[in-house]
N, C-alpha and C positions, 0 to 999 in steps of 0.2 A: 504493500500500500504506500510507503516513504522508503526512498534509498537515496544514496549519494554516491558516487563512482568520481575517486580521488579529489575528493576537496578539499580544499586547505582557505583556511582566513587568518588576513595580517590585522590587527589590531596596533597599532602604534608603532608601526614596522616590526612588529614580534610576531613571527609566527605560533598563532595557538591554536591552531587544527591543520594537522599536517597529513595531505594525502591519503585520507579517511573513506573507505568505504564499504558499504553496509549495505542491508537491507531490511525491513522491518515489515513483518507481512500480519494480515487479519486473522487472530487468533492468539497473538504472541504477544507473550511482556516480556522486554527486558527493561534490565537495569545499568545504566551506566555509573562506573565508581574508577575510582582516580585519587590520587593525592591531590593535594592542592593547589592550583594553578594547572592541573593538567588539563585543560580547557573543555571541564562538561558541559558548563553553561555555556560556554561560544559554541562547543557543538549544533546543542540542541534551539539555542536560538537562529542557526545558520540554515538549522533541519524548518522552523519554522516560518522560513523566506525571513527573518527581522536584521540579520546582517547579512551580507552579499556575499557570497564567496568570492577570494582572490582567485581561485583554479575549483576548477570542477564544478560538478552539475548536482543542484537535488531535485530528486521526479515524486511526483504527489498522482498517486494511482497511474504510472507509468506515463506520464505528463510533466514536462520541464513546468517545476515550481511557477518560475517567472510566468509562465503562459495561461495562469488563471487568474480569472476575474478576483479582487479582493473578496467579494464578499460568499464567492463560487470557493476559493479557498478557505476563508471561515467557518464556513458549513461541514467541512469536510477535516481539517484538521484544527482543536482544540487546545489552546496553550496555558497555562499557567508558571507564571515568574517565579522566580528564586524568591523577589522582597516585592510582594503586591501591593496594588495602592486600593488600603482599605481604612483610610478616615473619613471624618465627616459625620451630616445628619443623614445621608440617604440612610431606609428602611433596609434592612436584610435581606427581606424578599422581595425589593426592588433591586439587588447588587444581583442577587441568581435570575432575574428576569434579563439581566443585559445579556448573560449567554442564546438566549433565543432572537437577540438581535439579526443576526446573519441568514434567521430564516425566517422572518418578516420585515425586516427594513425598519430604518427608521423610523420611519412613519406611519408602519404597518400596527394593525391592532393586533393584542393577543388575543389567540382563540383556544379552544379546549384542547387542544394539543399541546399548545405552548405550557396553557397552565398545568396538568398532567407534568409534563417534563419537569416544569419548576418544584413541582412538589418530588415528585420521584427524587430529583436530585438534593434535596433538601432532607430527605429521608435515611438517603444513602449517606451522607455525611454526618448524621446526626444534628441539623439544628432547625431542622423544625421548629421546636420552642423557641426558638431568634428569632422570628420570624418580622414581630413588628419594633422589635429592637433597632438600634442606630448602629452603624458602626462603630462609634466615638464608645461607646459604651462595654465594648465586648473585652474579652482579652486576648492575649496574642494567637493560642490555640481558638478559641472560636471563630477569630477573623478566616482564620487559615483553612476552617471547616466549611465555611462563606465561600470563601473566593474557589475552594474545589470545589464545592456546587456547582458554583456559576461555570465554571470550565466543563462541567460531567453535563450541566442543562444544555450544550451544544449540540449534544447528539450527534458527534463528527465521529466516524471512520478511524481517525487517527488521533490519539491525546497525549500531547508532548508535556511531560510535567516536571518543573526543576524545583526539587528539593522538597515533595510534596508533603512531607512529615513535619516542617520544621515546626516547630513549638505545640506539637501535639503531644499530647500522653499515651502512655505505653497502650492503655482500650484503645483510641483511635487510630494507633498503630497498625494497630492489629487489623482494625475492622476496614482502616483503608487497602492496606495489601488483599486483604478481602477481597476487596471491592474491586479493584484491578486484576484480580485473577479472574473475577466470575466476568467481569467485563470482555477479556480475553478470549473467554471459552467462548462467550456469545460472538466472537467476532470480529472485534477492535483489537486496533494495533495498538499498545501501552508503551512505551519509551518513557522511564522515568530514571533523574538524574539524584541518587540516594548517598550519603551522606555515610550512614552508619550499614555499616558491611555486615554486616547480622540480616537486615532486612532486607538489603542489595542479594543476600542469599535463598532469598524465599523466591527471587522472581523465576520464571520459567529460562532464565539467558543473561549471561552479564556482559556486556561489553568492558572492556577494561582498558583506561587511555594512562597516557605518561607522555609527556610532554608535548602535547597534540597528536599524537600516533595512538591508532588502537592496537595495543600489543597482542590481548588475547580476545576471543568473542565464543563462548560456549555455554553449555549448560553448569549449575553448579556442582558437579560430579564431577566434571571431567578434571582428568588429574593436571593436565597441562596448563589449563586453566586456573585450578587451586597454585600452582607454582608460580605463575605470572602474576596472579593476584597478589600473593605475598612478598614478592622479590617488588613491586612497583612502591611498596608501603613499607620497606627498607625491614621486612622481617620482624615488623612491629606485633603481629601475632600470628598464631597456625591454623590451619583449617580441620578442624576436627570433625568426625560424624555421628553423630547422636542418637538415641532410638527412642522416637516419640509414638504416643499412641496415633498419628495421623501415618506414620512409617520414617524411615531413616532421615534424617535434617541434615544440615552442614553448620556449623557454625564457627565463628572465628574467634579462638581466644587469646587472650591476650599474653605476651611473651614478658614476665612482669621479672 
């Protein structure tokens, strides 16, 4: 559904996405993880047409990015930012109704689909009861339960999402990973850019960057993969495997 074949982007004459290419298809979550600075957010905004590439192409359902109509691209792939802009008075369930923007216009009224969507997605994130709240009011995990709504009420094909846990608590954790797997199975491509390498292990696929290069791209099982992962993160911990009643996990401890 989103791939890119050898892209790279200079940001400040620095190369931070070096000759990267991927493919990301309907069905599949992965997870990008990286040390810092290894440029996951330049990726995944590059992935989202928001910065240009210097070399190479990205295709949105086998279609140069460039060649869609803006709002023909909104519809279709969904983004959420690392550091969202959620202040102000607007109402909560007027912040998840902006996602339905791209399939009425501007101008367009919502109709019972739109609000269905609004709700579903409101549900799925847990904040429902925000509902007629402000955003001035919430806290940092709540906003962040907000603004994934509004990105999941898109109803797009493809959801590029950077950093989508951040200030969430361990339950929402959870229930977001949830929530992008079942997303997956029903058909959507998930690329999200994770933070803490425990959760980065739940996804179905990890891409793995260092220094703008994707060094490894597999499932969490494979060993070649557990070994690139760790040598990027300078052996900071091991990849161990675990037996939970869902069946065997991976997880990453810490080398203290």
């Amino acid at each position: 559904m989103i791939s890119c074949t050898g892209l790279s982007l200079k940001l400040g004459g620095r190369v931070v996405v070096d000759g990267v290419t991927l493919a990301l298809r309907g069905g599949e979550w992965a997870a990008v993880v990286g040390p810092n600075g290894a440029g996951k957010s330049s990726l995944l905004q590059a992935l989202a047409g928001l910065r240009a590439a210097s070399v190479g192409e990205v295709r949105l359902d086998g279609r140069p990015l460039a060649d869609w109509p803006a709002r023909e691209r909104a519809r279709r792939l969904a983004w959420l930012a690392q550091v969202g802009e959620a202040e102000g008075e607007i109402a909560v369930r007027d912040v998840v109704a902006l996602g339905r923007l791209p399939r009425r216009g501007l101008l367009g009224t919502a109709d019972a689909e739109d609000a269905a969507a609004i709700t579903a997605a409101m549900a799925e994130t847990a904040c429902s009861a925000l509902a007629g709240r402000r955003l001035g009011e919430l806290s940092g995990g709540e906003r962040q339960r907000v603004l994934l709504a509004r990105a999941l009420a898109v109803g797009a094909g493809v959801l590029l999402l950077d950093e989508p846990t951040t200030h969430l608590d361990a339950p929402h954790q959870r229930a977001l990973l949830r929530s992008l797997a079942a997303r997956a199975r029903a058909g959507q491509a998930v690329l999200a850019v994770l933070h803490d390498v425990n959760l980065a292990l739940a996804a179905d696929r990890l891409l793995v960057l260092e220094a703008g290069r994707l060094v490894a791209d597999g499932a969490p099982a494979d060993p070649a993969l557990q070994a690139a992962l760790v040598a990027v993160f300078g052996d900071a911990f091991s990849i161990e495997r675990v037996a939970t009643t869902q069946g065997p996990r991976w997880v990453a401890v810490p080398a203290l």
